[in-house]
C-alpha positions in Angstrom: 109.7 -30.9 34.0 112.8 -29.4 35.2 113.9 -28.2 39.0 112.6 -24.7 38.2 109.3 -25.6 37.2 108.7 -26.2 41.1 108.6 -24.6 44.3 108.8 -25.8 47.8 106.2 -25.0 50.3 107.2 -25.2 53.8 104.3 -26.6 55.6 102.1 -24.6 57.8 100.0 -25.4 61.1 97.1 -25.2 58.4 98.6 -27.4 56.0 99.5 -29.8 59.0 95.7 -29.7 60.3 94.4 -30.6 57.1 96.8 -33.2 56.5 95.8 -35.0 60.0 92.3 -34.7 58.4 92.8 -36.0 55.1 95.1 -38.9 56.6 92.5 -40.0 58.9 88.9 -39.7 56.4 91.0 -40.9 53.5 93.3 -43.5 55.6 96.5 -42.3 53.7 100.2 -42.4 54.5 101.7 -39.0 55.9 103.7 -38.1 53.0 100.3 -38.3 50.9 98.3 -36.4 53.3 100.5 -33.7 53.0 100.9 -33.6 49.4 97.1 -33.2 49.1 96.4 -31.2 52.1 98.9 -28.2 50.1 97.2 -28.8 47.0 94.0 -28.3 49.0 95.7 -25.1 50.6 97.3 -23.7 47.3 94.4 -24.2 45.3 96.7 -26.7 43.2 96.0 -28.9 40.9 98.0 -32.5 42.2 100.2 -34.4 39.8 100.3 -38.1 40.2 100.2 -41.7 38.9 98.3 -42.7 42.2 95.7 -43.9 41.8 94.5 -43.1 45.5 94.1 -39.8 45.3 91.0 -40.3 43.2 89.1 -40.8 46.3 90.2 -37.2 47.5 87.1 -35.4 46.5 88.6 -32.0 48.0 91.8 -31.6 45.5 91.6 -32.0 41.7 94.1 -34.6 40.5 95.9 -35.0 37.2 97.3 -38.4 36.1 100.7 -38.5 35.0 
């Protein structure tokens, strides 16, 4: 994967709310939260090698 295969997303006050949510049912850090509450917004599959964001039932998660 190279730099252009991304894009950044600024985060909006629904991106934030849902982060606050997921952070507090799923006890994650901030940075997590956020990463899953955009996947949650965009409708994006979430790219990772942790192995706590198996427990978010509202995003779909690939392992990397």
């Amino acid at each position: 994967m190279t730099e252009q295969d991304f894009e950044v997303i600024d985060v909006t006050a629904d991106i934030a709310k849902s982060s606050a949510e997921l952070r507090s049912k799923y006890n994650m850090s901030m940075a997590d939260s956020i990463i899953a509450a955009t996947a949650l917004a965009l409708k994006a599959t979430c790219l990772s090698d942790y192995p706590h964001f198996k427990a978010v039932k509202e995003i779909e998660t690939d392992w990397i």
